[in-house]
MDAnalysis code that builds the backbone (N, CA, C; Angstrom):
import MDAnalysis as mda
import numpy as np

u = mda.Universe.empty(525, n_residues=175, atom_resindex=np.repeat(np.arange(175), 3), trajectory=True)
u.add_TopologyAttr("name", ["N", "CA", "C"] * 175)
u.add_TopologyAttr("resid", np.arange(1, 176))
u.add_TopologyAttr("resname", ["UNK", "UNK", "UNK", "UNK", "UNK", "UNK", "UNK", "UNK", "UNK", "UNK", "UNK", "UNK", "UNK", "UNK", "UNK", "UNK", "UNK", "UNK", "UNK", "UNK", "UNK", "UNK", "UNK", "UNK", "UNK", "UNK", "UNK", "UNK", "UNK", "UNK", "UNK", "UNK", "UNK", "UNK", "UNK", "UNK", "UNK", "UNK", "UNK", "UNK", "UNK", "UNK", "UNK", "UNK", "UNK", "UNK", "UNK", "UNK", "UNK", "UNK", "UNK", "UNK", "UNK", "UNK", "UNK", "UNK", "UNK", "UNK", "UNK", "UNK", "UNK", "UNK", "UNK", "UNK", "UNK", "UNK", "UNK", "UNK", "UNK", "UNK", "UNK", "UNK", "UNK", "UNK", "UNK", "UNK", "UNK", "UNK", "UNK", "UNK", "UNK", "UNK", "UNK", "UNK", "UNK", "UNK", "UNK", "UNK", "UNK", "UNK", "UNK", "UNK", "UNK", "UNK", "UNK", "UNK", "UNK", "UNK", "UNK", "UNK", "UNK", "UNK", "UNK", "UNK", "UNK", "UNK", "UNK", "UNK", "UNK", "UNK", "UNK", "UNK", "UNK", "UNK", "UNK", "UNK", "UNK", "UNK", "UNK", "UNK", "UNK", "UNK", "UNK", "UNK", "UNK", "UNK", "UNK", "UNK", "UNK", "UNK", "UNK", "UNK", "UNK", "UNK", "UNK", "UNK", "UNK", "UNK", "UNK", "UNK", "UNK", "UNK", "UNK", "UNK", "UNK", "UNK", "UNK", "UNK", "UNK", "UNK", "UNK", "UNK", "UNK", "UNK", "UNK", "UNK", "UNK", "UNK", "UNK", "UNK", "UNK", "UNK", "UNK", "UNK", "UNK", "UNK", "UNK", "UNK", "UNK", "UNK", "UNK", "UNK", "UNK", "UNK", "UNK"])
u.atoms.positions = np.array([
    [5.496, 18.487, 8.605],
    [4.183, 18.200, 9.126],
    [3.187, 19.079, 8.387],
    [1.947, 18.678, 7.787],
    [0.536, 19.378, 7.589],
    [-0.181, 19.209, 8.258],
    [-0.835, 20.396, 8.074],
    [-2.568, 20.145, 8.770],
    [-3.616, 20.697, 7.984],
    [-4.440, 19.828, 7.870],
    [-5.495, 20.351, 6.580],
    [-6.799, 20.190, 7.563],
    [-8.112, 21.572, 7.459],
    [-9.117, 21.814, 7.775],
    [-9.864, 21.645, 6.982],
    [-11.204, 20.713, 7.268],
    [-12.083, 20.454, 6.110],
    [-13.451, 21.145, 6.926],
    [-14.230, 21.962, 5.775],
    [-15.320, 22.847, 6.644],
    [-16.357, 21.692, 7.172],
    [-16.830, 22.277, 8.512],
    [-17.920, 21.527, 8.904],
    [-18.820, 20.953, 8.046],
    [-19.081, 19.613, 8.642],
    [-20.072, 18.809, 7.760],
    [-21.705, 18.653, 8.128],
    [-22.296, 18.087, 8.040],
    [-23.868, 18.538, 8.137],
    [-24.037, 18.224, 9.832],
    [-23.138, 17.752, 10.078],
    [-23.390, 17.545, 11.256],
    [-22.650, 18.841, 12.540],
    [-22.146, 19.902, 11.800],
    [-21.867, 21.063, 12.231],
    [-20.205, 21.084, 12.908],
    [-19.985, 19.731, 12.961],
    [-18.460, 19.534, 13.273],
    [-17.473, 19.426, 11.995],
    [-16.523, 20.263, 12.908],
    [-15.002, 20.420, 11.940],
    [-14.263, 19.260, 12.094],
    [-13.954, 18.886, 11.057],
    [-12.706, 17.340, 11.213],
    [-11.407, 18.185, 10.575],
    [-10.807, 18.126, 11.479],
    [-9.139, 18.193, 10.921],
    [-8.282, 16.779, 10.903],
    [-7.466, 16.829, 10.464],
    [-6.244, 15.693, 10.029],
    [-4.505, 15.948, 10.186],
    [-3.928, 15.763, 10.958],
    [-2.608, 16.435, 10.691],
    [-1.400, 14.461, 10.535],
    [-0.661, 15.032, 9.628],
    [0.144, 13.976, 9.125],
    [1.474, 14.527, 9.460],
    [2.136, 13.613, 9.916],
    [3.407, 13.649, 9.764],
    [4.282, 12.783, 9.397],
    [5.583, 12.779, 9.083],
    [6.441, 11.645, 8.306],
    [7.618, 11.511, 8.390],
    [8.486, 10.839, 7.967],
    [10.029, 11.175, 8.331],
    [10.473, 10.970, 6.970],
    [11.801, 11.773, 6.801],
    [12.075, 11.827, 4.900],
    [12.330, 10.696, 4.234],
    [11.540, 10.742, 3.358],
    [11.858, 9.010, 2.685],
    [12.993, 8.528, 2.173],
    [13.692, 10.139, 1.833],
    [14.892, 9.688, 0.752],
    [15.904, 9.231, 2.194],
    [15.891, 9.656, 2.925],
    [16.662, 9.198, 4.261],
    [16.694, 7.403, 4.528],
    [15.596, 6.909, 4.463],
    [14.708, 5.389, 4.707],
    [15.333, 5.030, 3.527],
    [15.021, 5.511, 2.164],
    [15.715, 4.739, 1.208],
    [17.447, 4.450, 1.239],
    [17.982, 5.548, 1.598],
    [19.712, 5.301, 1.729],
    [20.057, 3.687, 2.661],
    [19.337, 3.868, 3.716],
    [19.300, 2.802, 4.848],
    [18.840, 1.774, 3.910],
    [17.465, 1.679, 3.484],
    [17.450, 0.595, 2.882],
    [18.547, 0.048, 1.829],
    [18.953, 0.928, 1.228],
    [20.357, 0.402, 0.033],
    [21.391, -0.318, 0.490],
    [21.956, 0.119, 2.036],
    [22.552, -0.928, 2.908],
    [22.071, -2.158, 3.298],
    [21.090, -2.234, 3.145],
    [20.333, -3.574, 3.999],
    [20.720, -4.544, 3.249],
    [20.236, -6.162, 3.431],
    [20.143, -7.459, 2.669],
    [18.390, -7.384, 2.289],
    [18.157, -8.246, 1.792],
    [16.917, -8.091, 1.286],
    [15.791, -8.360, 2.585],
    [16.702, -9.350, 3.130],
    [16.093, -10.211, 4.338],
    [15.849, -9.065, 5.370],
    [17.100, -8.393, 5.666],
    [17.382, -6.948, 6.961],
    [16.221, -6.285, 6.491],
    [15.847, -5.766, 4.645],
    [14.754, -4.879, 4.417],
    [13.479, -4.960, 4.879],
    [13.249, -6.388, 4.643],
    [11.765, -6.897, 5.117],
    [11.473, -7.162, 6.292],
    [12.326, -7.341, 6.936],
    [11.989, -7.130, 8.541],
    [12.284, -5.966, 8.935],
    [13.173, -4.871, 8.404],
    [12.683, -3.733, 8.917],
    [11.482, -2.686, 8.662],
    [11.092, -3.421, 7.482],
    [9.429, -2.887, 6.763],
    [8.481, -3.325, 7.806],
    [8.201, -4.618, 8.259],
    [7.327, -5.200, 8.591],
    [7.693, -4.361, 10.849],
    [8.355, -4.439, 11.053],
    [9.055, -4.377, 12.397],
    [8.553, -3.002, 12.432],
    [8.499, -1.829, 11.444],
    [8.201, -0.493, 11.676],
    [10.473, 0.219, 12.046],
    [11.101, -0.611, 11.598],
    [12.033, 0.184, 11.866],
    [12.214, 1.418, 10.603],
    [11.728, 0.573, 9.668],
    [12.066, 2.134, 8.293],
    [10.594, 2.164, 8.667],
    [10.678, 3.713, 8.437],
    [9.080, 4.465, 8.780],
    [8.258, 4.269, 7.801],
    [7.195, 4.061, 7.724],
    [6.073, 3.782, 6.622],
    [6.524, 5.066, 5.850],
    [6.004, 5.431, 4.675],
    [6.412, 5.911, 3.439],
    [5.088, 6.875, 3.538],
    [5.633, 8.602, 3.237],
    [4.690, 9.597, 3.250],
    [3.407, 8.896, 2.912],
    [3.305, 8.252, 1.569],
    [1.497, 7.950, 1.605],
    [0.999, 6.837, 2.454],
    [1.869, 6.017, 3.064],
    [1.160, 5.157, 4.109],
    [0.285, 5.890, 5.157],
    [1.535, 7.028, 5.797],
    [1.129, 7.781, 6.822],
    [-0.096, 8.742, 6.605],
    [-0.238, 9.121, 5.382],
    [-1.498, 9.871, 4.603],
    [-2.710, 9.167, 4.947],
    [-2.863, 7.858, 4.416],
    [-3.615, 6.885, 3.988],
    [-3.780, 5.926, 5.429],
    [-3.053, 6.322, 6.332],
    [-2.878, 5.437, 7.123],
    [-2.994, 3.800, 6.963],
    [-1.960, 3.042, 6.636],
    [-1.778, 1.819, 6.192],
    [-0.460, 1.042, 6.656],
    [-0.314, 0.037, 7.138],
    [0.876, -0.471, 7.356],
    [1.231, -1.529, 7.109],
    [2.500, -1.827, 6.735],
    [2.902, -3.465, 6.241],
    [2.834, -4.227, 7.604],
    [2.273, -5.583, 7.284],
    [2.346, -6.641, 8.277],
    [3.557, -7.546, 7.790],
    [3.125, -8.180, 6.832],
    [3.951, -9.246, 5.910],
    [4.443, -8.957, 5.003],
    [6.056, -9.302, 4.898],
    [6.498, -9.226, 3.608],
    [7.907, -10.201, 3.267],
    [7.154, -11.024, 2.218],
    [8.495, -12.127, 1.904],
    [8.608, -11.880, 0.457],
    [9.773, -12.841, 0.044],
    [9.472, -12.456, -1.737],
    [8.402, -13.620, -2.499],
    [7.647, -12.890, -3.049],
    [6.426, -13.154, -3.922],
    [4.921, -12.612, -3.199],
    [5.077, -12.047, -1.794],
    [3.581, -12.140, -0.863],
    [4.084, -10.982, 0.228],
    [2.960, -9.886, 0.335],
    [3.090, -9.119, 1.476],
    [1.224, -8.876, 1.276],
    [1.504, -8.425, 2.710],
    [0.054, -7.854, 3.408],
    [0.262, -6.762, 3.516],
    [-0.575, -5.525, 3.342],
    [-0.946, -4.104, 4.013],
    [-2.339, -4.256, 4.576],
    [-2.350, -3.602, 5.861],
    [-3.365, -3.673, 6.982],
    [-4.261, -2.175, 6.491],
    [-4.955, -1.923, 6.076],
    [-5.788, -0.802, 6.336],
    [-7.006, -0.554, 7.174],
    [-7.454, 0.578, 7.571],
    [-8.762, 0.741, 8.232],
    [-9.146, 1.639, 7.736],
    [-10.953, 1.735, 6.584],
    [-11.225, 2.669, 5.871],
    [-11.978, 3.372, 7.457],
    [-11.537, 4.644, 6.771],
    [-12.260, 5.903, 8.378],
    [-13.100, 6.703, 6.721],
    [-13.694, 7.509, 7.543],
    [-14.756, 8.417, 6.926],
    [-14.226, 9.661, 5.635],
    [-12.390, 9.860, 6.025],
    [-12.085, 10.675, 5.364],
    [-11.554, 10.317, 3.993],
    [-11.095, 8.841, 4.229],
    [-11.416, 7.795, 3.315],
    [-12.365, 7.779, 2.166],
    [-13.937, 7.930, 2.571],
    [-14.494, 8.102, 1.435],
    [-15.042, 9.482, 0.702],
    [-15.553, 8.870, -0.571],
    [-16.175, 9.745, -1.505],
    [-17.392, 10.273, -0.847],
    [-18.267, 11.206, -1.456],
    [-19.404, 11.833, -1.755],
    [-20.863, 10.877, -1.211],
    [-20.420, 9.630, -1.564],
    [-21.894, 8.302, -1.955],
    [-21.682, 7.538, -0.209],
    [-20.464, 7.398, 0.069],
    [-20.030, 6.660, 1.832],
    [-19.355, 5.957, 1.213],
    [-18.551, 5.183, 0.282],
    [-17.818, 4.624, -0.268],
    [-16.362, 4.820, -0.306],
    [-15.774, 3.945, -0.015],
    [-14.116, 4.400, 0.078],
    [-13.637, 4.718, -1.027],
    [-13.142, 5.570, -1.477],
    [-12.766, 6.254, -2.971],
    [-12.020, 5.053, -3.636],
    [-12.043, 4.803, -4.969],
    [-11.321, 4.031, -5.898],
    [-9.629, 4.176, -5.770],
    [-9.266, 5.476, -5.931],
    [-8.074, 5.595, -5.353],
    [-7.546, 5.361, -4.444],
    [-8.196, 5.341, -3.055],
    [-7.915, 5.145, -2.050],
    [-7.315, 3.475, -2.071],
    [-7.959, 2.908, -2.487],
    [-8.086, 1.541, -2.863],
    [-7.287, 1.000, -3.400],
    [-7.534, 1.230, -4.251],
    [-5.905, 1.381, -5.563],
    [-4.550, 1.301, -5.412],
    [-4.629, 2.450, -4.345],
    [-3.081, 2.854, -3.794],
    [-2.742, 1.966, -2.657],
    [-3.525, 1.367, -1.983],
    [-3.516, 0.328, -1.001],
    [-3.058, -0.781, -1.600],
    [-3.737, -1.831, -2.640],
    [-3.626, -2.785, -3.284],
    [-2.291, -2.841, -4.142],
    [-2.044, -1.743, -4.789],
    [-0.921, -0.832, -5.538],
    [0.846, -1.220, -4.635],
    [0.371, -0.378, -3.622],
    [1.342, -0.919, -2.190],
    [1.835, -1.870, -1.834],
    [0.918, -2.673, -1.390],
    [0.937, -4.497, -1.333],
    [1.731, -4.945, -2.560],
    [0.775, -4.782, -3.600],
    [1.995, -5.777, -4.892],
    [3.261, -5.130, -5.165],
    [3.615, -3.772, -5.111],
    [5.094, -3.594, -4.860],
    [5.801, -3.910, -4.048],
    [5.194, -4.531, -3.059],
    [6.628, -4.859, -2.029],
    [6.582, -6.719, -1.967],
    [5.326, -6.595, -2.603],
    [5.585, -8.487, -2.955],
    [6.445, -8.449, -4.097],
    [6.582, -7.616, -5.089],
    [7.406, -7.718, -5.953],
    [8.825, -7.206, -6.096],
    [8.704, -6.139, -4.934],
    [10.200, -5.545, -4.530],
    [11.035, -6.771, -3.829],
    [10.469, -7.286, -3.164],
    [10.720, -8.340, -1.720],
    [11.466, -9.440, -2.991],
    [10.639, -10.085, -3.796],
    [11.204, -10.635, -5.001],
    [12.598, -10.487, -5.789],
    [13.107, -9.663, -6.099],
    [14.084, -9.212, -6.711],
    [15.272, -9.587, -5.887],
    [16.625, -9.838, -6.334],
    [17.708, -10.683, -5.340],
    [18.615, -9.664, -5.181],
    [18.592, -8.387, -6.625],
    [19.428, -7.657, -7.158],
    [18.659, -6.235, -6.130],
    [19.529, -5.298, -6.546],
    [19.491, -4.133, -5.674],
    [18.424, -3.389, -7.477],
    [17.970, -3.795, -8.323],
    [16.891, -3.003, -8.868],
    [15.580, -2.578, -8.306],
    [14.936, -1.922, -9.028],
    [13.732, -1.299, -7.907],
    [12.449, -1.361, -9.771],
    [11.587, -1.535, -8.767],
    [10.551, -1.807, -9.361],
    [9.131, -0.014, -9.309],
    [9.180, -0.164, -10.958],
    [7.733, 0.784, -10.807],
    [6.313, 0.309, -11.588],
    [5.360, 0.971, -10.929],
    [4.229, 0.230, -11.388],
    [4.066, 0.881, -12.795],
    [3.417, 0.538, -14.078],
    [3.009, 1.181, -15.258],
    [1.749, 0.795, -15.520],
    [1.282, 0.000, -14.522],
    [-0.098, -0.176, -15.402],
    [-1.410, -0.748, -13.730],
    [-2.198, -0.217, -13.933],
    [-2.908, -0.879, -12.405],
    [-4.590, -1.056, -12.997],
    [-4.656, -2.223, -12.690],
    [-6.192, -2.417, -12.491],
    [-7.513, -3.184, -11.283],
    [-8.325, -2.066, -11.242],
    [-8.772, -2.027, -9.972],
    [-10.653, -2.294, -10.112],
    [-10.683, -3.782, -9.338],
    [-12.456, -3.943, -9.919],
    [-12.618, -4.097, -8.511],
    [-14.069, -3.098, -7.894],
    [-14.924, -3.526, -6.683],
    [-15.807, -4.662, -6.797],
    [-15.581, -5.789, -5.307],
    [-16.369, -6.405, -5.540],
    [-17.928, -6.294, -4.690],
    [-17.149, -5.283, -3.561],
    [-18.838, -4.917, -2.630],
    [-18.419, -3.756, -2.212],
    [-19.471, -2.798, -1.425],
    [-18.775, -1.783, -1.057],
    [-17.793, -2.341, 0.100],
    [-16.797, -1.038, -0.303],
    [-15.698, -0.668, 0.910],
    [-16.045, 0.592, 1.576],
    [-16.395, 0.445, 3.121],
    [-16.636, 1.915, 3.666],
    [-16.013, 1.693, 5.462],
    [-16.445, 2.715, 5.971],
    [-15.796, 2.754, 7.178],
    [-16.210, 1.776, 7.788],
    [-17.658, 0.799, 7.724],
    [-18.245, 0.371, 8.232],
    [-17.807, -1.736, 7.667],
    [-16.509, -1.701, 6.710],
    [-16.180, -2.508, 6.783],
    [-15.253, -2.877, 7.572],
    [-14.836, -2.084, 8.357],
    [-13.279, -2.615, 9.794],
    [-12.405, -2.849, 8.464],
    [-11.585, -3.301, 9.598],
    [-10.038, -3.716, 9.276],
    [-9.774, -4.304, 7.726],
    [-9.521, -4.276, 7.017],
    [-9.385, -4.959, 5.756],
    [-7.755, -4.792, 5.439],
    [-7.272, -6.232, 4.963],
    [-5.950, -6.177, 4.754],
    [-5.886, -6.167, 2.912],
    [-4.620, -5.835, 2.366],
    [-3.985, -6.037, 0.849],
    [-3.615, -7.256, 0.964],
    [-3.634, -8.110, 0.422],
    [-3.299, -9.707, 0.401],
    [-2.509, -9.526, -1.072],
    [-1.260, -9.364, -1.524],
    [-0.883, -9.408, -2.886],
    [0.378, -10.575, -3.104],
    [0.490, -10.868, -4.500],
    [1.101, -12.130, -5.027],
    [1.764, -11.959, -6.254],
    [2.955, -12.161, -6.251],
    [3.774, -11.915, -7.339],
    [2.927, -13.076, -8.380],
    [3.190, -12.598, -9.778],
    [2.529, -13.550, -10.798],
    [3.461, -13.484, -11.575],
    [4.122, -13.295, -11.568],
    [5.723, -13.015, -12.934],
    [6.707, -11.760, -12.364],
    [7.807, -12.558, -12.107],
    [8.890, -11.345, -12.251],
    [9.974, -11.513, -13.390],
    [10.490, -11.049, -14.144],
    [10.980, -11.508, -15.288],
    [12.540, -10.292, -15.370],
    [13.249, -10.437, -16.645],
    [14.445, -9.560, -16.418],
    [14.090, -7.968, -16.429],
    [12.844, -7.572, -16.765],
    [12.983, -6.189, -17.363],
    [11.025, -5.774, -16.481],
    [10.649, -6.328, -16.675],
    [8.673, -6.435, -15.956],
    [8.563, -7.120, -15.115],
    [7.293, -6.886, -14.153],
    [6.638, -8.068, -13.392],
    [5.284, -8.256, -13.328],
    [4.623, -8.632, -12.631],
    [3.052, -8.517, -12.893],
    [2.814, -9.257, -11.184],
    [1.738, -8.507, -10.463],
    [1.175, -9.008, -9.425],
    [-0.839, -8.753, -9.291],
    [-0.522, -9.430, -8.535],
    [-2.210, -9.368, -8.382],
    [-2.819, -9.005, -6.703],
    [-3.625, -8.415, -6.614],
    [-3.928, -8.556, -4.972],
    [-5.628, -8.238, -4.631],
    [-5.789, -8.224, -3.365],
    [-7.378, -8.286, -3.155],
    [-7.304, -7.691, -1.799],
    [-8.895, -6.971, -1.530],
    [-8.713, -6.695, -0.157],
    [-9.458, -7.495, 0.481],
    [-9.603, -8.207, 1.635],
    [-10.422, -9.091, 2.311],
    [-10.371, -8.662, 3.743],
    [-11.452, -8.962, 4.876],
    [-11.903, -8.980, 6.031],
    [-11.258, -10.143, 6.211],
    [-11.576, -10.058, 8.065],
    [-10.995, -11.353, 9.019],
    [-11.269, -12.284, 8.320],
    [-12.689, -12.192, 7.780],
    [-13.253, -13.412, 7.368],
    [-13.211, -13.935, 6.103],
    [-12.369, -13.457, 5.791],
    [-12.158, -13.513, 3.939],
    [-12.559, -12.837, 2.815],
    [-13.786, -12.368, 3.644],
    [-14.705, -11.581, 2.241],
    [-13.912, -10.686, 1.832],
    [-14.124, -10.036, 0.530],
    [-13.510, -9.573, -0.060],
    [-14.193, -8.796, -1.286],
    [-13.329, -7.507, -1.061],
    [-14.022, -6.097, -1.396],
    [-13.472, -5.582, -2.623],
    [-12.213, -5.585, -2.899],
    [-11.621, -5.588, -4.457],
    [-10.528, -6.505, -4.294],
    [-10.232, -6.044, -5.918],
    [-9.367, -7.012, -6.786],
    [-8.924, -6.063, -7.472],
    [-7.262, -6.390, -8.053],
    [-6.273, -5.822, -8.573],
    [-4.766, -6.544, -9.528],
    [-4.819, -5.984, -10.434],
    [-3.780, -6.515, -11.004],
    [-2.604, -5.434, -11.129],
    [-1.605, -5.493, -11.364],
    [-0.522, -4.288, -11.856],
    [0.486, -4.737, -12.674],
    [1.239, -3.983, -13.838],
    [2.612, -4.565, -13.982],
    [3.422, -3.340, -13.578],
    [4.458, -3.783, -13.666],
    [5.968, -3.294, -12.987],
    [7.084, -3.127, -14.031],
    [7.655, -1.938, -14.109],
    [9.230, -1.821, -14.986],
    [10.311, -2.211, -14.038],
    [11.202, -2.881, -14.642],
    [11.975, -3.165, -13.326],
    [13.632, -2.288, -14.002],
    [14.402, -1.457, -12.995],
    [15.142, -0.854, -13.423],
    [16.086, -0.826, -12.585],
    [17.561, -0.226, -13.476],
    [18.594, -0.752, -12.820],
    [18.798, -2.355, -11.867],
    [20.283, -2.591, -12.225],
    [20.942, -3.933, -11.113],
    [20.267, -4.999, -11.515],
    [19.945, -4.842, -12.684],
    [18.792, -6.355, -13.379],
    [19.908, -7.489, -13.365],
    [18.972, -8.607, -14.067],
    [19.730, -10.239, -14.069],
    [20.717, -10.106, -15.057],
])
């Protein structure tokens, strides 16, 4: 467990944050037993614990089949930058999230997928004051050795705040 103190802000109040997590490498062993099918419903179900930066970032999988998963986020204040804007990274790593497990979810074989390449365009601001916004991501190629996905963040209502592409090394247990 951490706890990080950030000094009062103009408004004379202290915001603290404390995170906690359960060990990932633990979640991963379990997952190595699973079927692909057992994995994704225990992602989506909350039985394997969201993954240290979910719990950071606070983010959670809703959906996940192979080629398409959702991550649910809610930008809060600690969320953003300097300007009220939800940091690029923040963003990133959200969208980032989503297309790995649309592209993990993909794979039939027990290989595991890493990202090598991410690109991330705003299309309006993202701030606390947009609510709920989900990762909507989509496999676009999975192939023997790479993959490539794409994803976006959108409101209830569709709108939509970025856009993202990534590719993927795919390693070990290939075709």
């Amino acid at each position: 467990m951490t706890q990080t103190s950030v000094p009062a802000g103009t408004d004379g109040e202290e915001r603290t944050l404390e995170v906690s997590w359960a060990d990932p490498r633990a979640a991963l062993l379990r997952a190595f037993g699973m079927s692909r099918d057992e994995l994704l419903k225990s992602i989506v179900d909350g039985d394997l614990p969201n993954p240290p930066i979910g719990q950071l970032l606070n983010f959670r999988v809703t959906e996940a089949a192979p080629g398409r998963a959702v991550v649910e986020f809610v930008p809060e204040e600690r969320h953003e930058n300097l300007i009220g804007v939800v940091a690029g990274g923040v963003a990133g790593t959200v969208l980032d999230a989503a297309m790995w497990i649309a592209v993990q979810a993909s794979l039939e074989d027990k290989s595991v997928v890493s990202t090598v390449s991410l690109s991330l365009n705003f299309i309006r601001k993202l701030s606390r004051e947009s609510g709920k916004v989900r990762a909507v991501a989509r496999t676009v190629h999975v192939g023997r050795s790479t993959a490539t996905a794409e994803s976006w963040l959108e409101d209830a209502s569709g709108r939509r705040y970025a856009q993202a592409t990534a590719s993927f090394l795919r390693m070990g247990g290939g075709e």
